[in-house]
HTML snippet that shows the backbone in 3Dmol.js (N, CA, C, O; Angstrom):
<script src="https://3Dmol.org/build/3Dmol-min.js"></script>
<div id="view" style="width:600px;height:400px;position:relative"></div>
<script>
const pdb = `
ATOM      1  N   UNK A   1      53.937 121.240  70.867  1.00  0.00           N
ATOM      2  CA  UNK A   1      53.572 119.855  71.034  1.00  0.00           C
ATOM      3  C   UNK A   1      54.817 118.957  70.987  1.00  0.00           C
ATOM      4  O   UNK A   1      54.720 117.851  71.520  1.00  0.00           O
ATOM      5  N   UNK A   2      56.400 119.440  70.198  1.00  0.00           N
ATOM      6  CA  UNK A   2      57.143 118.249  70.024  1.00  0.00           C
ATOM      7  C   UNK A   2      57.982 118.674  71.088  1.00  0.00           C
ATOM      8  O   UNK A   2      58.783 117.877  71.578  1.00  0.00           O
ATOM      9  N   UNK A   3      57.894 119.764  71.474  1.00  0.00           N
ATOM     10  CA  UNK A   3      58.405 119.935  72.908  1.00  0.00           C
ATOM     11  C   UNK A   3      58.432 119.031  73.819  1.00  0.00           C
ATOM     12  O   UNK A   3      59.346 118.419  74.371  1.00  0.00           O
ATOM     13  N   UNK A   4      56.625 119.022  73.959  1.00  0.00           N
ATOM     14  CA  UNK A   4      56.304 118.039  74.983  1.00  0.00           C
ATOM     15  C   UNK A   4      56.499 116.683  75.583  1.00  0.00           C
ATOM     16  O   UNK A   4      56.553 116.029  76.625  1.00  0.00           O
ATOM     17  N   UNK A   5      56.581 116.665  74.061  1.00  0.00           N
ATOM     18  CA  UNK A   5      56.954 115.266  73.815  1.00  0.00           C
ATOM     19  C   UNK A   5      58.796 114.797  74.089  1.00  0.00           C
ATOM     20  O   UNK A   5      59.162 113.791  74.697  1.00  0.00           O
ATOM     21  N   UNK A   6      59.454 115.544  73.633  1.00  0.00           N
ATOM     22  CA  UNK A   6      61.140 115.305  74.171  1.00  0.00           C
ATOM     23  C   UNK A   6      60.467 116.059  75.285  1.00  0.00           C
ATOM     24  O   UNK A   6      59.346 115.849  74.821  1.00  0.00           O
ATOM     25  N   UNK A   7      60.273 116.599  76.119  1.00  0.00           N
ATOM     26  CA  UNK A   7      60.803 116.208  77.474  1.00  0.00           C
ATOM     27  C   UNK A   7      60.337 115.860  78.220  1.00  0.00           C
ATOM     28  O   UNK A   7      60.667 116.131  79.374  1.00  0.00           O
ATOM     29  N   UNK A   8      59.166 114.952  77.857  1.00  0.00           N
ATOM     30  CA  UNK A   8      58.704 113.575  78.270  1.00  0.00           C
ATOM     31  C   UNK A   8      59.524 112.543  77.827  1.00  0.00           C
ATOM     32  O   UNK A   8      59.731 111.677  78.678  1.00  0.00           O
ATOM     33  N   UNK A   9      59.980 112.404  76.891  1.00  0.00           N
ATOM     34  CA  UNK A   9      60.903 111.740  76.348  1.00  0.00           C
ATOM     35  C   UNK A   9      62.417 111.711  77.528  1.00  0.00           C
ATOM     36  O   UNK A   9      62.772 110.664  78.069  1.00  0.00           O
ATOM     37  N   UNK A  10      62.912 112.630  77.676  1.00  0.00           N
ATOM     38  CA  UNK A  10      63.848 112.979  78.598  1.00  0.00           C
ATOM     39  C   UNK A  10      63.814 112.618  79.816  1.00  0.00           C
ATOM     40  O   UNK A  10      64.699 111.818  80.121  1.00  0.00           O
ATOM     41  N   UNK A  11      62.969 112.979  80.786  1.00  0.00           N
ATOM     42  CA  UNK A  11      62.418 112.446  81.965  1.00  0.00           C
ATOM     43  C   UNK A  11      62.265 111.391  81.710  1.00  0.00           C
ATOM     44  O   UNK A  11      62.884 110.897  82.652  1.00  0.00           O
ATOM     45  N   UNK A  12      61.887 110.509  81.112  1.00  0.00           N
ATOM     46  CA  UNK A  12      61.754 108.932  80.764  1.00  0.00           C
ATOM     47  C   UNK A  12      63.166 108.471  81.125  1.00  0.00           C
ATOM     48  O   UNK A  12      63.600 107.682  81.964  1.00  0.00           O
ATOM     49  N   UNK A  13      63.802 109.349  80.066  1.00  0.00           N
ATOM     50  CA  UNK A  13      65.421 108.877  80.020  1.00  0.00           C
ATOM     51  C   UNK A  13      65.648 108.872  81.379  1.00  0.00           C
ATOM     52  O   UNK A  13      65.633 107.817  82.014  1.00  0.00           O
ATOM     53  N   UNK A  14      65.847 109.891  81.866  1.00  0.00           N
ATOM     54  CA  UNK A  14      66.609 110.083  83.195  1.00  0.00           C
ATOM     55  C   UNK A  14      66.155 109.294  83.861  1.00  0.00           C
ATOM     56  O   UNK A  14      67.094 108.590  84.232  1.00  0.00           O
ATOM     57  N   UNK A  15      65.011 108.849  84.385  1.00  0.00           N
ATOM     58  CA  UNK A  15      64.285 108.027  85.327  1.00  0.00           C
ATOM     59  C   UNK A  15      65.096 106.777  85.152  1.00  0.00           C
ATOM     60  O   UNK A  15      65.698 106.358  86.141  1.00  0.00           O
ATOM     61  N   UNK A  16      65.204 105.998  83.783  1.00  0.00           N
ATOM     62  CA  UNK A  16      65.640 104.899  83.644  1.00  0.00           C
ATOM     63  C   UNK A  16      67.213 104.681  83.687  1.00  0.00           C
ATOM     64  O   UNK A  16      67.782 103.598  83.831  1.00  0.00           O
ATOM     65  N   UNK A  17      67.688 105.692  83.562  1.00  0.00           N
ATOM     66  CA  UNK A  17      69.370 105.737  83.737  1.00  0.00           C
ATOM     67  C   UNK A  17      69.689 105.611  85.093  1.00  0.00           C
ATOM     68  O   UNK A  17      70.588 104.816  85.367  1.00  0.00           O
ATOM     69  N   UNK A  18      68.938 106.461  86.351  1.00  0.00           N
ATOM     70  CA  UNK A  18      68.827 106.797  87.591  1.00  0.00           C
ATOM     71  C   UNK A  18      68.491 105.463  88.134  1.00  0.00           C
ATOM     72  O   UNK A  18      69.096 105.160  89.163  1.00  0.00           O
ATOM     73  N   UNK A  19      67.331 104.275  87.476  1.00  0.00           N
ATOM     74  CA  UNK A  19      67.230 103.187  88.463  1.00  0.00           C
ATOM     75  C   UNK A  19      68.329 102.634  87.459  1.00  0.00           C
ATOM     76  O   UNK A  19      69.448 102.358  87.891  1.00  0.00           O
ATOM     77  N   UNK A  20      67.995 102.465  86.052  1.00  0.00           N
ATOM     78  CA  UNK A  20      69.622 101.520  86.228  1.00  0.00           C
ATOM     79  C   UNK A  20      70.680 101.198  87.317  1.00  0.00           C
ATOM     80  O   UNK A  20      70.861 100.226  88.051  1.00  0.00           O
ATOM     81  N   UNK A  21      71.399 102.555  87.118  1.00  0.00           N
ATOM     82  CA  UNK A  21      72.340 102.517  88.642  1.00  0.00           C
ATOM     83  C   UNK A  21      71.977 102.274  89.647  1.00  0.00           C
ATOM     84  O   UNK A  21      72.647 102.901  90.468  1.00  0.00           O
ATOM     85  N   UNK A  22      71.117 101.576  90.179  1.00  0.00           N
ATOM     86  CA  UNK A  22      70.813 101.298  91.342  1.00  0.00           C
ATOM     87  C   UNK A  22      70.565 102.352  92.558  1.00  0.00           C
ATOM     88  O   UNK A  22      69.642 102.242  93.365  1.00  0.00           O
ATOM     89  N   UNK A  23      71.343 103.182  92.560  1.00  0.00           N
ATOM     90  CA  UNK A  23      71.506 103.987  94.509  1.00  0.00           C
ATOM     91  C   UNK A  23      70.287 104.599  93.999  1.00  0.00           C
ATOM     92  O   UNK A  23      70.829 105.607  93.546  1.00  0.00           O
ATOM     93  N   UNK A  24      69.047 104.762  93.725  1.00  0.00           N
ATOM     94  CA  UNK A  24      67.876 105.112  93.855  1.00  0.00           C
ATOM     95  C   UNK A  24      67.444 104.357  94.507  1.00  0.00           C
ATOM     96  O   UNK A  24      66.885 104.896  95.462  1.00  0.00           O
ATOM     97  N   UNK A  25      67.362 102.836  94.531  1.00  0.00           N
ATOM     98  CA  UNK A  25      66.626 101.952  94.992  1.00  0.00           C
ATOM     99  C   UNK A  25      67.385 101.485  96.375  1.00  0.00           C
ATOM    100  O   UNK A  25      66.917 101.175  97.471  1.00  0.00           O
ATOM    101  N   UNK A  26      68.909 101.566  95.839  1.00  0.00           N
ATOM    102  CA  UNK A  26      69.399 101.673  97.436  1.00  0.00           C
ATOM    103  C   UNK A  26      68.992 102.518  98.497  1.00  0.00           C
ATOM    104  O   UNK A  26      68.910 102.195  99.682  1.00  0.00           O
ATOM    105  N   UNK A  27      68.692 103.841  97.896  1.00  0.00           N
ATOM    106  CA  UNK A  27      68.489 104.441  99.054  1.00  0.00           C
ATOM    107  C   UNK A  27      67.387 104.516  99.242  1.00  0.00           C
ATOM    108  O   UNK A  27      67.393 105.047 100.353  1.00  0.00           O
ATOM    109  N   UNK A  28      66.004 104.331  98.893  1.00  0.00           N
ATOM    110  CA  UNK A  28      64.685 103.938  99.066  1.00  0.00           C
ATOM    111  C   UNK A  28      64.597 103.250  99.915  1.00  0.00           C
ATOM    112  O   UNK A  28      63.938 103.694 100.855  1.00  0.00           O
ATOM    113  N   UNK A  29      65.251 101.660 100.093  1.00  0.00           N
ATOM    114  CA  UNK A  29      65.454 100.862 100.786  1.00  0.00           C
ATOM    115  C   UNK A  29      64.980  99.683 100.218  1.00  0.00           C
ATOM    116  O   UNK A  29      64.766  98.630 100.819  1.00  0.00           O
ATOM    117  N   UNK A  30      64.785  99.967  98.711  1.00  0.00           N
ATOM    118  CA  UNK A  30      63.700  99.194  97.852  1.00  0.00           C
ATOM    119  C   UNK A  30      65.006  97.589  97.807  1.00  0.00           C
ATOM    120  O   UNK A  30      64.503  96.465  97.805  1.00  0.00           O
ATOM    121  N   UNK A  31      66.271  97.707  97.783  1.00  0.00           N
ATOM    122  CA  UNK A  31      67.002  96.434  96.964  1.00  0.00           C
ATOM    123  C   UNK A  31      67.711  96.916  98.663  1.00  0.00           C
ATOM    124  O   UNK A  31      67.525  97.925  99.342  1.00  0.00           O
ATOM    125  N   UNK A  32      68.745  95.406  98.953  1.00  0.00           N
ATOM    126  CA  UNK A  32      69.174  95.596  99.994  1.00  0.00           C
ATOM    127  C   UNK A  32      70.672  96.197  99.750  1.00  0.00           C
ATOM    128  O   UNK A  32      70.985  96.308  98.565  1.00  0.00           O
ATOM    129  N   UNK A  33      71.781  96.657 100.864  1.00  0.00           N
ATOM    130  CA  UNK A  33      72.388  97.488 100.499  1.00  0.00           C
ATOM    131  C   UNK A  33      73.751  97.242 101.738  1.00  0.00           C
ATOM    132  O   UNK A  33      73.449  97.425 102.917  1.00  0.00           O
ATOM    133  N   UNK A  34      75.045  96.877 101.431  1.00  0.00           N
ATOM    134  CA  UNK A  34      75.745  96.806 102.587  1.00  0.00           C
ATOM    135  C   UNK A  34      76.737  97.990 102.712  1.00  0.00           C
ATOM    136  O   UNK A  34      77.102  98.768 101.831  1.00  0.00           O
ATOM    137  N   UNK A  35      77.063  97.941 103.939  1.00  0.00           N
ATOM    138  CA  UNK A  35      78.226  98.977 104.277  1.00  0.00           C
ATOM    139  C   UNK A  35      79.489  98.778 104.652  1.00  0.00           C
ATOM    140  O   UNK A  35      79.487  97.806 105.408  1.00  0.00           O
ATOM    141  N   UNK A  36      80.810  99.292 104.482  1.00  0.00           N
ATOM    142  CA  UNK A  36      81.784  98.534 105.212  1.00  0.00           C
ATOM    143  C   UNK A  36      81.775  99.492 106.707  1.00  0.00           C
ATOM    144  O   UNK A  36      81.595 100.709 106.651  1.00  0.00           O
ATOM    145  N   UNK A  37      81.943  98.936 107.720  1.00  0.00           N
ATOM    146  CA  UNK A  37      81.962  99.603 108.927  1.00  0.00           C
ATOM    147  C   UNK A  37      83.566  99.514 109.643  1.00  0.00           C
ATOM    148  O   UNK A  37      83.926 100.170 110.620  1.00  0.00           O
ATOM    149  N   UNK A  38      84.236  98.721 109.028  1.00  0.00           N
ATOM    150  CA  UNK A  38      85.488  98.506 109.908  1.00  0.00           C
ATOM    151  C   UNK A  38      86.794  97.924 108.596  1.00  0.00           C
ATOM    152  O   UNK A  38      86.467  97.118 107.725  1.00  0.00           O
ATOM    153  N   UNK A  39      88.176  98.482 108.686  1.00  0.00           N
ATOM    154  CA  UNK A  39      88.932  98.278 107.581  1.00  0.00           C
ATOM    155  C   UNK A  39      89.866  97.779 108.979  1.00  0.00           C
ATOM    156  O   UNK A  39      90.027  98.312 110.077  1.00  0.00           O
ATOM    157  N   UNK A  40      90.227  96.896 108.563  1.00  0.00           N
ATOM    158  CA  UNK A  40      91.666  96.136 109.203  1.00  0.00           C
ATOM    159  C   UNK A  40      92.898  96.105 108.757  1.00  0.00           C
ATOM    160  O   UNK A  40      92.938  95.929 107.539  1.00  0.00           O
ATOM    161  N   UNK A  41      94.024  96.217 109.321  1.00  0.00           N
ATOM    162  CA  UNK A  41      95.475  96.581 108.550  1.00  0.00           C
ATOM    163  C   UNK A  41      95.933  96.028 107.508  1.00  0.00           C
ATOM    164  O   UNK A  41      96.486  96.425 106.482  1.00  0.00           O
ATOM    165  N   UNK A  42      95.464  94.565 108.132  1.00  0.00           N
ATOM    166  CA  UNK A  42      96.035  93.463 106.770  1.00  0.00           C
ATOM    167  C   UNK A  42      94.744  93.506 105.954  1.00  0.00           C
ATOM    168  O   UNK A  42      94.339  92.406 105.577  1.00  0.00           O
ATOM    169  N   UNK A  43      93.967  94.667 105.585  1.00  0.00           N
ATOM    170  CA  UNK A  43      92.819  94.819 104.466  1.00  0.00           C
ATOM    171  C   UNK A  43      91.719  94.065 104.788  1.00  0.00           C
ATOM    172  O   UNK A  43      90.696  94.393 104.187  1.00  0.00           O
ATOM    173  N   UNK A  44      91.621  93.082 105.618  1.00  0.00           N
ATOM    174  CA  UNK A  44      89.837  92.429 105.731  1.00  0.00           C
ATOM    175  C   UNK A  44      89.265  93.621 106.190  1.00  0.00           C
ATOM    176  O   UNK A  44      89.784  94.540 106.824  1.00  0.00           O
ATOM    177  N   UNK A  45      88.127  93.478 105.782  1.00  0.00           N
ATOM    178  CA  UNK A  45      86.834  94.707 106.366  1.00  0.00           C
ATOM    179  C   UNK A  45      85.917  93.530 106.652  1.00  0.00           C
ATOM    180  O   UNK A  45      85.988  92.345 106.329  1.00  0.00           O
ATOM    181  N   UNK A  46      84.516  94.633 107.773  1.00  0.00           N
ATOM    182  CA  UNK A  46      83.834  94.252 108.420  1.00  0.00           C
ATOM    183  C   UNK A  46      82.436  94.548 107.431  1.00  0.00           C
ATOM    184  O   UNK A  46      82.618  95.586 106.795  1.00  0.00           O
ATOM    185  N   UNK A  47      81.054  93.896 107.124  1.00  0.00           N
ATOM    186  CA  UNK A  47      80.667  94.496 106.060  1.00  0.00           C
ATOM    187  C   UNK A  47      79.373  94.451 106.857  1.00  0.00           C
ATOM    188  O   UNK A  47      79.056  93.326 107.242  1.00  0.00           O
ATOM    189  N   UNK A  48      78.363  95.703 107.258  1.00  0.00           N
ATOM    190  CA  UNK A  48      76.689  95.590 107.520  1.00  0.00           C
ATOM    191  C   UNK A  48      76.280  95.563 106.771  1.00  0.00           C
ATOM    192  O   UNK A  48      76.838  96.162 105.851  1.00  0.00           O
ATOM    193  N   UNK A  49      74.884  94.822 106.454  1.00  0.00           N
ATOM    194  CA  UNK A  49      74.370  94.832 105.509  1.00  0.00           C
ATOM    195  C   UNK A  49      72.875  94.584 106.013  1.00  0.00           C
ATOM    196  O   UNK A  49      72.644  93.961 107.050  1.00  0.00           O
ATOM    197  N   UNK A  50      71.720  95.207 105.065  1.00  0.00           N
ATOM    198  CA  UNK A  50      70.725  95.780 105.521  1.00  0.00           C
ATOM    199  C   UNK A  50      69.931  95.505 104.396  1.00  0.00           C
ATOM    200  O   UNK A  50      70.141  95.910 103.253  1.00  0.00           O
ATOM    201  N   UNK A  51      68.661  94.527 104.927  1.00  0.00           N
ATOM    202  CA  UNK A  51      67.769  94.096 103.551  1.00  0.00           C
ATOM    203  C   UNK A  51      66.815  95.108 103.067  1.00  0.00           C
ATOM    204  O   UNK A  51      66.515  96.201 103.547  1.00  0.00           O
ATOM    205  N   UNK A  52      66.440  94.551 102.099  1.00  0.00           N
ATOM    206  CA  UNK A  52      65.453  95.492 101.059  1.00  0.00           C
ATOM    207  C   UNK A  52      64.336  94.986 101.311  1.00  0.00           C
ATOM    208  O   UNK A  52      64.258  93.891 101.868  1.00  0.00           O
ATOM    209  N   UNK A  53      63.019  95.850 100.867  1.00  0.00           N
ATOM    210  CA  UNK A  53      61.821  95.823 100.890  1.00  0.00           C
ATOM    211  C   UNK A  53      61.039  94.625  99.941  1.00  0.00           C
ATOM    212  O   UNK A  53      59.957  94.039  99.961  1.00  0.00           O
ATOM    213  N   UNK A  54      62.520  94.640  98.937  1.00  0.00           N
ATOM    214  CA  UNK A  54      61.652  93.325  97.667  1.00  0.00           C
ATOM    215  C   UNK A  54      62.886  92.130  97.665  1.00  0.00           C
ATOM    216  O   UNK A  54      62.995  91.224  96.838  1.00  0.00           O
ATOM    217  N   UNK A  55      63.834  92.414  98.902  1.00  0.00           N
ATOM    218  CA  UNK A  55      64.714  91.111  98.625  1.00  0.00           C
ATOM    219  C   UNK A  55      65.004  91.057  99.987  1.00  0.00           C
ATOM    220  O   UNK A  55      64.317  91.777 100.711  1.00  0.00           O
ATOM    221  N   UNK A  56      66.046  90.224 100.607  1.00  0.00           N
ATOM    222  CA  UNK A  56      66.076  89.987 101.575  1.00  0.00           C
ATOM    223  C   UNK A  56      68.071  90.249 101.714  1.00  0.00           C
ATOM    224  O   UNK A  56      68.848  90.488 100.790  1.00  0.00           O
ATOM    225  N   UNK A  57      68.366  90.091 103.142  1.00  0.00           N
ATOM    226  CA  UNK A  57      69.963  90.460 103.230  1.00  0.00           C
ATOM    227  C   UNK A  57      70.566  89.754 101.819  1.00  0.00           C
ATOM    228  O   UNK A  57      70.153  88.912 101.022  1.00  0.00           O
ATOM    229  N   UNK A  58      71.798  90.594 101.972  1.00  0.00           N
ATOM    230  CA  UNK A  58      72.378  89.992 100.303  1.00  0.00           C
ATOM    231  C   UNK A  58      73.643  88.914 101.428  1.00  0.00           C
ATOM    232  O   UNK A  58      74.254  89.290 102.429  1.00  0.00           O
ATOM    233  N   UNK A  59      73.660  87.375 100.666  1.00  0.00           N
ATOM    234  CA  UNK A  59      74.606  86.564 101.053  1.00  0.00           C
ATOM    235  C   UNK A  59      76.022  86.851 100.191  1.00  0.00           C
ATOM    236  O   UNK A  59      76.180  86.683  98.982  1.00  0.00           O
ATOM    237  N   UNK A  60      76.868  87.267 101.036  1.00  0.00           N
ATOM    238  CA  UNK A  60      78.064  87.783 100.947  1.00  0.00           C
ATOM    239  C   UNK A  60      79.096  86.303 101.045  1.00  0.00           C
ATOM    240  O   UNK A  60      80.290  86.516 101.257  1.00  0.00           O
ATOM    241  N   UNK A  61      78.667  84.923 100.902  1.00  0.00           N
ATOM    242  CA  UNK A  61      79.755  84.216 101.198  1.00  0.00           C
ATOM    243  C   UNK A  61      80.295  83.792  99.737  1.00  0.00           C
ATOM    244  O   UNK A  61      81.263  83.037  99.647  1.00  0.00           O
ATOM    245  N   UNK A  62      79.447  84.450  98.262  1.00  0.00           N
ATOM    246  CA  UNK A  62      80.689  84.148  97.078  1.00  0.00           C
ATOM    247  C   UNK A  62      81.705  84.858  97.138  1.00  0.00           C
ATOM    248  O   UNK A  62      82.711  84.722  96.442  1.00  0.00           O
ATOM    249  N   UNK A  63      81.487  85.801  98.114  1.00  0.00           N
ATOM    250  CA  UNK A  63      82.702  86.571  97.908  1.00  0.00           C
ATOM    251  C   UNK A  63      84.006  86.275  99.013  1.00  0.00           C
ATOM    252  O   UNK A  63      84.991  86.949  99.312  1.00  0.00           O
ATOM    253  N   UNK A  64      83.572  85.104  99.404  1.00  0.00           N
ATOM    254  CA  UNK A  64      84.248  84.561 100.610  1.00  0.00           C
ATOM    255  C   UNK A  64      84.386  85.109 101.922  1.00  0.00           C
ATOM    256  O   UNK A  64      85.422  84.956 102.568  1.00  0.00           O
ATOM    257  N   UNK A  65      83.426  85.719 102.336  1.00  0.00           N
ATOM    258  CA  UNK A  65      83.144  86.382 103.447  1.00  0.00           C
ATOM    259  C   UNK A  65      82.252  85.435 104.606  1.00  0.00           C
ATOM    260  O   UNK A  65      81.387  84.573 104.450  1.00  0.00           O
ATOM    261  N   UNK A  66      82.724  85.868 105.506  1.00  0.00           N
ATOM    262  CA  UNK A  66      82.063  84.729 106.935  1.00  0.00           C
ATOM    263  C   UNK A  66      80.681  85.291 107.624  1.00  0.00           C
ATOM    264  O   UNK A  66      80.548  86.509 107.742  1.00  0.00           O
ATOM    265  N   UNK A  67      79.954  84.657 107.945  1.00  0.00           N
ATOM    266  CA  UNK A  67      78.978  85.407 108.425  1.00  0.00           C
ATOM    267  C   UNK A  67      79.545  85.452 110.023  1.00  0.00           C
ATOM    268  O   UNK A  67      79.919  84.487 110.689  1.00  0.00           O
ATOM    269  N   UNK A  68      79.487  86.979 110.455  1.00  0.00           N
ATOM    270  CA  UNK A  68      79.853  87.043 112.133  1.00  0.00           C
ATOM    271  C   UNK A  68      78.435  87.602 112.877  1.00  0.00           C
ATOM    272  O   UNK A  68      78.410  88.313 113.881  1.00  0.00           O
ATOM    273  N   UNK A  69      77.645  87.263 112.371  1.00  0.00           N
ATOM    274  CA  UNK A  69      75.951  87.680 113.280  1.00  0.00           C
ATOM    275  C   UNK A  69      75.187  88.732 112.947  1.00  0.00           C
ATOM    276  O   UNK A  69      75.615  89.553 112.135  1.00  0.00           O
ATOM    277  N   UNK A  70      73.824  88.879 113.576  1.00  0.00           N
ATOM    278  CA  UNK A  70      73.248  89.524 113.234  1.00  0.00           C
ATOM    279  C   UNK A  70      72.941  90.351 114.711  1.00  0.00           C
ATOM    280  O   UNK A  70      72.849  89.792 115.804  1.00  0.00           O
ATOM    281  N   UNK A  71      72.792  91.973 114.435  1.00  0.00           N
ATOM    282  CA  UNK A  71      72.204  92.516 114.979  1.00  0.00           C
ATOM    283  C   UNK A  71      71.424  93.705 115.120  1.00  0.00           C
ATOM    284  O   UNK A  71      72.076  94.719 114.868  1.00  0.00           O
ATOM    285  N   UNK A  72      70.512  93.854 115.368  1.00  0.00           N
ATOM    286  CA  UNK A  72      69.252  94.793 114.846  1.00  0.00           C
ATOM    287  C   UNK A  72      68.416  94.460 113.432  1.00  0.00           C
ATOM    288  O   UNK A  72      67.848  93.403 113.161  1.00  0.00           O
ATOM    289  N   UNK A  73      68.484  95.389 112.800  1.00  0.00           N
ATOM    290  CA  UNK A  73      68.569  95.311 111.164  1.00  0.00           C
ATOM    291  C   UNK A  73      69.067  94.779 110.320  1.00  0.00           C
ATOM    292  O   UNK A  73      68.540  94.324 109.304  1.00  0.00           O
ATOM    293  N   UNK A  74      70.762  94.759 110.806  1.00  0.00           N
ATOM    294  CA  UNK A  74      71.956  94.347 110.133  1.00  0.00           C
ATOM    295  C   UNK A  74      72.568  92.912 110.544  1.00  0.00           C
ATOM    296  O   UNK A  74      72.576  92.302 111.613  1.00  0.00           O
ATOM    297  N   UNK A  75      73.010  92.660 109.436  1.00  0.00           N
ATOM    298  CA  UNK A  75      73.634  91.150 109.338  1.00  0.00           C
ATOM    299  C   UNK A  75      75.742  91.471 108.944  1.00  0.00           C
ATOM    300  O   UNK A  75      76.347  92.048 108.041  1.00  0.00           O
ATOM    301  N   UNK A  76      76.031  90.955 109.803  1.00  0.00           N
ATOM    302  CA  UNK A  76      77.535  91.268 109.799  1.00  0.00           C
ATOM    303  C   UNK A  76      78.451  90.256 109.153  1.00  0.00           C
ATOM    304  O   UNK A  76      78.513  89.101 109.572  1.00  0.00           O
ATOM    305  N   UNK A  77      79.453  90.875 107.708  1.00  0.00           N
ATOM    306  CA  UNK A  77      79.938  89.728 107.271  1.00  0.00           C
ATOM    307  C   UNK A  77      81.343  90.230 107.564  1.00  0.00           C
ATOM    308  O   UNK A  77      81.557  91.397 107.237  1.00  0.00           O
ATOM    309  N   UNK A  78      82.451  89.473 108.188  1.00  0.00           N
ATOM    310  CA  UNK A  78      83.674  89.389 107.605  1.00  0.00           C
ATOM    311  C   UNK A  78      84.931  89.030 106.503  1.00  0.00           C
ATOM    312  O   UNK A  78      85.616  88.011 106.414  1.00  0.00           O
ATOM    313  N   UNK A  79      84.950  90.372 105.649  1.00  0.00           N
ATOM    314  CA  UNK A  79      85.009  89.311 104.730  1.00  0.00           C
ATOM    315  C   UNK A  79      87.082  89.768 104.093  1.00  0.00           C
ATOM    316  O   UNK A  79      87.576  90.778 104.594  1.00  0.00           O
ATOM    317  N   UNK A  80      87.739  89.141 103.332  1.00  0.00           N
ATOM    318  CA  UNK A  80      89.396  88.928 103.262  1.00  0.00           C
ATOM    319  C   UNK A  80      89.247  90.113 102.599  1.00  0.00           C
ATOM    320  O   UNK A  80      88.334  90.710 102.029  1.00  0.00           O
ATOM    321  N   UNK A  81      90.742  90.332 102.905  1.00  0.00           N
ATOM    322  CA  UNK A  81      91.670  91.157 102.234  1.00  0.00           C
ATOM    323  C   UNK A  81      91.258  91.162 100.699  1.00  0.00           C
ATOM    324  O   UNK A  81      90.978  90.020 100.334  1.00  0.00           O
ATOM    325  N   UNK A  82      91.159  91.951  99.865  1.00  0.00           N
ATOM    326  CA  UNK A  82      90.754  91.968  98.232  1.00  0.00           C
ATOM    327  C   UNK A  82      92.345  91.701  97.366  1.00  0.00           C
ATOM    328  O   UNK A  82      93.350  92.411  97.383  1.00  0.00           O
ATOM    329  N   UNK A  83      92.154  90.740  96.832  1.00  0.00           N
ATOM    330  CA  UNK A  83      93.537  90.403  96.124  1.00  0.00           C
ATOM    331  C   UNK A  83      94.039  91.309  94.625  1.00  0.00           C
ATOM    332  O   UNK A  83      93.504  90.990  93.563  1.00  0.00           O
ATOM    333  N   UNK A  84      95.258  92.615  94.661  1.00  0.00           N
ATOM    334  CA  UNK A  84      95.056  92.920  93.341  1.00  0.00           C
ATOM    335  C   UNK A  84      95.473  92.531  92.089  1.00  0.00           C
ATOM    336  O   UNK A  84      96.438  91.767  92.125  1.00  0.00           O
ATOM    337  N   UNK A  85      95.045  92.819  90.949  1.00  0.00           N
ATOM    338  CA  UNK A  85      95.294  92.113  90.189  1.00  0.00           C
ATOM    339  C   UNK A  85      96.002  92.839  89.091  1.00  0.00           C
ATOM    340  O   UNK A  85      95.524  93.847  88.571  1.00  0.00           O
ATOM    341  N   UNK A  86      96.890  92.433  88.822  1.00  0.00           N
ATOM    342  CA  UNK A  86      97.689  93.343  87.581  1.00  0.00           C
ATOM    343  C   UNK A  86      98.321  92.740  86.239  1.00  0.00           C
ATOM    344  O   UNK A  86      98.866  93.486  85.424  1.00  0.00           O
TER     345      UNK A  86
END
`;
const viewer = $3Dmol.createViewer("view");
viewer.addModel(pdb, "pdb");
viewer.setStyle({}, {cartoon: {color: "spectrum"}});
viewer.zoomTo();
viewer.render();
</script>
């Protein structure tokens, strides 16, 4: 019986560690989810991005990224070079 119970207990765990991290729900299609499709020399990338079932495209312009259109599914952001920090 206390078997049963830890590894019900366990599976609980795991389940909730697994959506924590998110890429369960990313890949469900449940939360929306972008991709980079294109890296440029001077570091800007090109970013698709593809909405979720319980949210809608994610707006990429705090991160200072431009919106360059939409097509199909996907919504296309351009977004700068990532500045590092040391």
């Amino acid at each position: 019986m206390l078997t049963r119970i830890l590894l019900a207990g366990a599976c609980l765990f795991a389940t909730m560690v697994a959506i924590k991290d998110g890429r369960v729900l990313r890949t469900a299609g449940i939360t929306a989810r972008c991709t980079v499709v294109q890296r440029n020399t001077e570091g800007s990338e090109l970013a698709a991005c593809r909405s979720g079932k319980l949210e809608g495209r994610p707006d990429l312009r705090r991160r200072g990224c431009l919106d360059a259109g939409t097509l199909g599914r996907y919504q296309y952001w351009r977004c700068p070079a990532v500045q590092a920090t040391h």
